[in-house]
NUVEXZA-489214 format. One record per residue (C-alpha): residue number from 1; residue in three letters; x, y, z. Coordinates in nm, 3 decimals, m for minus. Each point is the difference from the previous one (the first is absolute). Layout:
BEGIN
R  resi  resn       xx       yy       zz
R   NUM   ALA        X        Y        Z
...
//
This chain:
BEGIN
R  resi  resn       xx       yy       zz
R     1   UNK    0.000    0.000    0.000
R     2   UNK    0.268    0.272    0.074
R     3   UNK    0.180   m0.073   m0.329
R     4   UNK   m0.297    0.061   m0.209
R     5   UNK   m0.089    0.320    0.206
R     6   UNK    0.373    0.086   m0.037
R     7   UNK   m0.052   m0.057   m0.401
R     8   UNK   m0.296    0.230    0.013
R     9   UNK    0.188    0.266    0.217
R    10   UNK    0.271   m0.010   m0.293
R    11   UNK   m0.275    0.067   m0.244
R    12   UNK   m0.128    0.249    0.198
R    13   UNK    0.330    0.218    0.015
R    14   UNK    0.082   m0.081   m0.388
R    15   UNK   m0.334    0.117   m0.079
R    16   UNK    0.090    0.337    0.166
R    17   UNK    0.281    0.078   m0.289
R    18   UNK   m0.177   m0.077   m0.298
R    19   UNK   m0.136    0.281   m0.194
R    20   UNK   m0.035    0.111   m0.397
R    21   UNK   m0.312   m0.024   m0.185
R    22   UNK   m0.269   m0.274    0.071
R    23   UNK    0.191   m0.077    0.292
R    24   UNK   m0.124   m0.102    0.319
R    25   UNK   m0.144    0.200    0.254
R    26   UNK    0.359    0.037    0.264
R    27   UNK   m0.045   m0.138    0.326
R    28   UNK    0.226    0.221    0.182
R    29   UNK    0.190   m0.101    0.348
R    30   UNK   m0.060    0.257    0.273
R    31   UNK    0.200    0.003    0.318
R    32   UNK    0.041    0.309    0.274
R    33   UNK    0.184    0.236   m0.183
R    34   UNK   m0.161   m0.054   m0.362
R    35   UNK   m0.321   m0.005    0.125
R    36   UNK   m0.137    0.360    0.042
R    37   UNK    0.160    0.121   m0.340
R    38   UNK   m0.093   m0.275   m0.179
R    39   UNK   m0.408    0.026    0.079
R    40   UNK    0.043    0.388    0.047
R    41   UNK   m0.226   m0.027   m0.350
R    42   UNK   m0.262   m0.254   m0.151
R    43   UNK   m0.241   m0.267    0.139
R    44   UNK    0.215   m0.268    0.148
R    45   UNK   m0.079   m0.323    0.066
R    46   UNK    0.201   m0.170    0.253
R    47   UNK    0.094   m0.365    0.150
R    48   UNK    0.128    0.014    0.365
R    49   UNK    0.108   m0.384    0.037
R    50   UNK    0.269   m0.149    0.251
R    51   UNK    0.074   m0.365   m0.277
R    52   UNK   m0.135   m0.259    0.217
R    53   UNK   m0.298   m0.240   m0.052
R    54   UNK   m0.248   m0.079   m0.278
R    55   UNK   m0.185    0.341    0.024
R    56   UNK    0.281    0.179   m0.079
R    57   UNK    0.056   m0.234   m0.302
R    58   UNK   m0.390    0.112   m0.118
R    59   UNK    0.057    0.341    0.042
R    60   UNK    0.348    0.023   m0.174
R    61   UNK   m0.171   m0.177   m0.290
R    62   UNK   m0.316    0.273    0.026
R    63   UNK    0.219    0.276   m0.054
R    64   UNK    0.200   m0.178   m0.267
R    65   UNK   m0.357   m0.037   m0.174
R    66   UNK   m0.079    0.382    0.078
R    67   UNK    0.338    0.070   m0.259
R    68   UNK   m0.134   m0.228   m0.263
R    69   UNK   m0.350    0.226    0.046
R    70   UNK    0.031    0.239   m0.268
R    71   UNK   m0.343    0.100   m0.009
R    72   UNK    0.001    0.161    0.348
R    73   UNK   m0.272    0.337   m0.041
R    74   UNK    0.238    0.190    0.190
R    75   UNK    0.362    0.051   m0.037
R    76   UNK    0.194   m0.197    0.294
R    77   UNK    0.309   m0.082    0.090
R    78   UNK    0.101   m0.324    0.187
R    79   UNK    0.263    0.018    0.311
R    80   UNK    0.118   m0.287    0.290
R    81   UNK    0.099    0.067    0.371
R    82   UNK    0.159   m0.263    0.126
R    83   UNK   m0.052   m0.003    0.342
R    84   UNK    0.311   m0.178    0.145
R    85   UNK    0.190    0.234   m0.143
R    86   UNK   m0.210    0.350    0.070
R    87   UNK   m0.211   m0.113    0.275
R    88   UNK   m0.055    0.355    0.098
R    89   UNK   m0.173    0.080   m0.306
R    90   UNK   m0.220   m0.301    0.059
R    91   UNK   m0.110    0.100    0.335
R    92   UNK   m0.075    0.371   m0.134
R    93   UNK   m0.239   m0.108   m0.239
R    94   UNK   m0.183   m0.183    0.278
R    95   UNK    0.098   m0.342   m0.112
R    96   UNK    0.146   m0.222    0.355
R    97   UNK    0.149   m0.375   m0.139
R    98   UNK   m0.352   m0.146    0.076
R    99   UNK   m0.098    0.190   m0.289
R   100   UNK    0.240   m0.040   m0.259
R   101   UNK   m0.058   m0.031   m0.257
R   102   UNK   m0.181    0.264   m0.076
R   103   UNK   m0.082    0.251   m0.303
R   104   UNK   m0.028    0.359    0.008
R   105   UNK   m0.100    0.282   m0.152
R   106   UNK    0.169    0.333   m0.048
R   107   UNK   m0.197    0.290   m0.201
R   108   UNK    0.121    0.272   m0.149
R   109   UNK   m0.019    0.351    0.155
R   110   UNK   m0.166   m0.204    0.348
R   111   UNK    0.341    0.025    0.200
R   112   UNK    0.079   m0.249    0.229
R   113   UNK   m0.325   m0.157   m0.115
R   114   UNK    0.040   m0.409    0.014
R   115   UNK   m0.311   m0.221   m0.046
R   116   UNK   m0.025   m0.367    0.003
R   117   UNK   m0.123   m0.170   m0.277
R   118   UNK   m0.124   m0.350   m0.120
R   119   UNK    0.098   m0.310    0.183
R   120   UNK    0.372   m0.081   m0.022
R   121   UNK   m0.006   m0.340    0.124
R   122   UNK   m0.232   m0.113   m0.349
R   123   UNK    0.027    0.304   m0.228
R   124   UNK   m0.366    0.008   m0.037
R   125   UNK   m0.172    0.348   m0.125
R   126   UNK    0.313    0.152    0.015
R   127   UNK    0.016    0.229   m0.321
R   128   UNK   m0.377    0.101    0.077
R   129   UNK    0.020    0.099    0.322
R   130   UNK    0.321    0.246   m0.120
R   131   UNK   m0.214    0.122   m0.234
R   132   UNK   m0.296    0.062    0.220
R   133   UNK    0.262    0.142    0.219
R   134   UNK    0.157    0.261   m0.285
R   135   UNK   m0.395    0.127   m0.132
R   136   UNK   m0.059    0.116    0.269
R   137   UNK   m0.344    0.219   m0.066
R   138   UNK   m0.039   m0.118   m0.310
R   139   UNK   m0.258   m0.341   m0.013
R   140   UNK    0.113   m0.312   m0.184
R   141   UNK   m0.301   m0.115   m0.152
R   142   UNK   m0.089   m0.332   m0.165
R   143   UNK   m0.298   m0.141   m0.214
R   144   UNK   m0.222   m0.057    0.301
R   145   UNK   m0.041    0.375   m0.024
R   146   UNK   m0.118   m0.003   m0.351
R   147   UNK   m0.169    0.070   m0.230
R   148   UNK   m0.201    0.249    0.200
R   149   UNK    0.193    0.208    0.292
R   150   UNK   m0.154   m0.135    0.293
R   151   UNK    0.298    0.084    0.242
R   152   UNK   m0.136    0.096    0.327
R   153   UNK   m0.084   m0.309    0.133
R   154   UNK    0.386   m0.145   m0.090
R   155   UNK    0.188    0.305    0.065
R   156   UNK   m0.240    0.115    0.297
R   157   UNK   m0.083    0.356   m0.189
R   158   UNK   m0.335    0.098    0.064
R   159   UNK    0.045    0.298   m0.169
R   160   UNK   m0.091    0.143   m0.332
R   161   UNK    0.352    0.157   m0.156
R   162   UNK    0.117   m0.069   m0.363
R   163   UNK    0.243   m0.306   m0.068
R   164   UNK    0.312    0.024   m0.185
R   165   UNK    0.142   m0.312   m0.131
R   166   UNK    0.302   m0.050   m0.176
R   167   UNK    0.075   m0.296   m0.227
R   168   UNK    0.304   m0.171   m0.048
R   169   UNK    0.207   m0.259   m0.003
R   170   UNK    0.357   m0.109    0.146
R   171   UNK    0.202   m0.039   m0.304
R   172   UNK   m0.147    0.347   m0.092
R   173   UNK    0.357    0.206    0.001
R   174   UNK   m0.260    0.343    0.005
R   175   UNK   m0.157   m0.139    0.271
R   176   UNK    0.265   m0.139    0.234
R   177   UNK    0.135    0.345    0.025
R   178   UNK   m0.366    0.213    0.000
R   179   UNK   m0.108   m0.231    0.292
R   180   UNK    0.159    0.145    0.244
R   181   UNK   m0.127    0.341   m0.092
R   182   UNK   m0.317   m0.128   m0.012
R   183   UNK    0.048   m0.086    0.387
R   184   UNK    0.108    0.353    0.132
R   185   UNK   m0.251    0.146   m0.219
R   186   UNK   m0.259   m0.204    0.206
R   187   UNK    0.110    0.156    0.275
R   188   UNK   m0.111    0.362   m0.134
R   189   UNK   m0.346   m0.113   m0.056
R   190   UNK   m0.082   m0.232    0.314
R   191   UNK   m0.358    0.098    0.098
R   192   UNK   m0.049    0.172   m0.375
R   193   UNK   m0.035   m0.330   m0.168
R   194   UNK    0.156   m0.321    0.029
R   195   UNK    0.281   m0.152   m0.199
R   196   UNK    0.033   m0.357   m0.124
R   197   UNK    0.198   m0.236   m0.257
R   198   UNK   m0.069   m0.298   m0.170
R   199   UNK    0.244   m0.234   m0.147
R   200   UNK   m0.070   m0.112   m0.308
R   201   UNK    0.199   m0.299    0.021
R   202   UNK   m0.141   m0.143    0.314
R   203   UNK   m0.370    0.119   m0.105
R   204   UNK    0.018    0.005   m0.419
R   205   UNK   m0.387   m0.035    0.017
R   206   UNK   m0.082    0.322    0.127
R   207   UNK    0.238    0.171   m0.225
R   208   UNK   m0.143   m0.167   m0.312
R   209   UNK   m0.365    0.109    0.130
R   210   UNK    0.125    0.377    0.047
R   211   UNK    0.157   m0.027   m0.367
R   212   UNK    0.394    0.031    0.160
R   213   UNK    0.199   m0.078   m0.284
R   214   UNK    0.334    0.285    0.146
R   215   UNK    0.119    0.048    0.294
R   216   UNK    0.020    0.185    0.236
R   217   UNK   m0.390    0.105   m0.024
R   218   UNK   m0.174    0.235    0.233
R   219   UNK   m0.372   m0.041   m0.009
R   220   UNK   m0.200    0.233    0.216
R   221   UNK   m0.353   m0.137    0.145
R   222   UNK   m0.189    0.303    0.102
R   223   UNK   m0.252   m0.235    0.246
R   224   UNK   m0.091   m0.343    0.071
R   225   UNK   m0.083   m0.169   m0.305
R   226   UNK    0.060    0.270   m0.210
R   227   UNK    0.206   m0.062   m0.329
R   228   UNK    0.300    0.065    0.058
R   229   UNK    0.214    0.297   m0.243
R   230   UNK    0.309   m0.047   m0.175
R   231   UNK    0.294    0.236    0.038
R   232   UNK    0.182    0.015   m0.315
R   233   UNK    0.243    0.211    0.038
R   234   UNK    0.331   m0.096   m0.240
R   235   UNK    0.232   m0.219    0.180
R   236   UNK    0.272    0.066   m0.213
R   237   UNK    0.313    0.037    0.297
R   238   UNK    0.133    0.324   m0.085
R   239   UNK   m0.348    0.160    0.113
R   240   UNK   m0.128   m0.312    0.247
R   241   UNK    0.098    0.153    0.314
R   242   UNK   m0.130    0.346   m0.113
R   243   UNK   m0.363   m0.177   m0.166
R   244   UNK   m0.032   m0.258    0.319
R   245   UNK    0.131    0.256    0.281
R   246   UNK   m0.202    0.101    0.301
R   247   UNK   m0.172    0.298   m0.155
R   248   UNK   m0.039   m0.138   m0.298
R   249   UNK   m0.208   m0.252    0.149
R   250   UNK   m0.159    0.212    0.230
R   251   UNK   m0.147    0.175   m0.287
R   252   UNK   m0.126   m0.321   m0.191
R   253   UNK   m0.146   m0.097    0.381
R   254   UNK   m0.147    0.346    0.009
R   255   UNK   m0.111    0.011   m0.370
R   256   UNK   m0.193   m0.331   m0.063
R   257   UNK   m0.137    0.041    0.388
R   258   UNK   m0.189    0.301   m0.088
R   259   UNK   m0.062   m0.163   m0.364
R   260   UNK   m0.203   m0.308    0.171
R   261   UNK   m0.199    0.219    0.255
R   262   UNK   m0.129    0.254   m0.305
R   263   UNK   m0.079   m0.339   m0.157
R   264   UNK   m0.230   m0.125    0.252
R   265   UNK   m0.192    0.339    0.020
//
């Protein structure tokens, strides 16, 4: 057993050097004085492990599947405490030997910010629950929501507001790097409307009923079972940013909002 984990270690670290294009996502070592300028920027995941025992084993082979992953929704990079080593790190992040090993979370611009996430001892719902994590305001929706909007009992909104949804999927270059956007401009509008994505590859039902055929698509539903408006805005990158920033969308929110409630007059 402590040959194989010590074969997986040595993956581990060669991983962490190899680079050019199509490569791997790096898996990058992290001890007490790389640490802090190393996930100074970025969302990190992390391993904090001590090399003993069959869960360690699991989650060493987890985080080796996380760098095959190349459809992550958010951008992420991959780094490994090992315990023995930097057990002060370890205990900083919360993380005594009973609970090793252990994944964590670190999100950009939330200093000192370290959540737990998924199970490391099986590796199950790992990737979602760092994604649930990263979205933050924005609701991952699936087809159970569809095809009309009926959110409120899932989400526990009882309210009325507008829903913005944007469509996309992970191998989507456009949207891998609007997505995050997308989350701090949820933050702007929390208790103006609410703010939602659906993947297209994990729910390519719903994105065929709403006619998706590019993404990223916004689609604004005014109200509950209303149809829902496109945005179509070019998405041509030297004017993305400008067409898909906040007050861009704020208009279009603004725009088709007042458009639907002159249409129900």
């Amino acid at each position: 057993a402590l040959a194989l984990l010590a074969v997986v270690v040595l993956a581990l670290i060669a991983a962490a050097s190899a680079g050019g294009k199509g490569a791997k996502r790096r898996i990058v070592p992290l001890t007490e004085d790389s640490f802090e300028k190393e996930t100074s920027t970025g969302n990190w995941l992390l391993l904090y492990h001590d090399g003993k025992g069959k869960r360690q084993q699991t989650a060493m082979r987890e985080l080796l599947a996380m760098q095959e992953e190349q459809r992550a929704a958010f951008p992420l990079l991959l780094g490994i405490v090992d315990c023995r080593e930097d057990e002060d790190l370890c205990l900083d992040a919360g993380f005594k030997t009973s609970a090793r090993p252990a994944f964590a979370l670190l999100r950009e611009q939330i200093k000192g910010f370290v959540a737990k996430v998924g199970d490391a001892s099986t590796g199950e719902g790992l990737m979602k629950e760092v994604e649930r994590v990263l979205l933050g305001d924005v609701v991952d929706l699936d087809r159970s929501h569809f095809p009309h909007l009926h959110l409120g009992p899932v989400t526990g909104s009882s309210d009325d507001l507008p829903w913005i949804v944007m469509f996309k999927n992970n191998f989507c270059m456009h949207c891998r790097m609007f997505l995050p956007e997308w989350v701090k401009w949820a933050k702007t509008v929390r208790n103006k409307l609410h703010v939602a994505v659906v993947d297209c590859g994990k729910a390519p039902r719903v994105c065929a009923a709403h006619g998706i055929e590019v993404t990223p698509t916004v689609v604004l539903f005014p109200s509950e079972g209303a149809e829902g408006i496109v945005y179509d805005k070019s998405r041509q990158w030297n004017v993305f940013f400008e067409n898909y920033g906040p007050d861009a969308l704020q208009a279009f929110v603004a725009e088709s909002t007042a458009s639907h409630k002159h249409d129900e007059l």
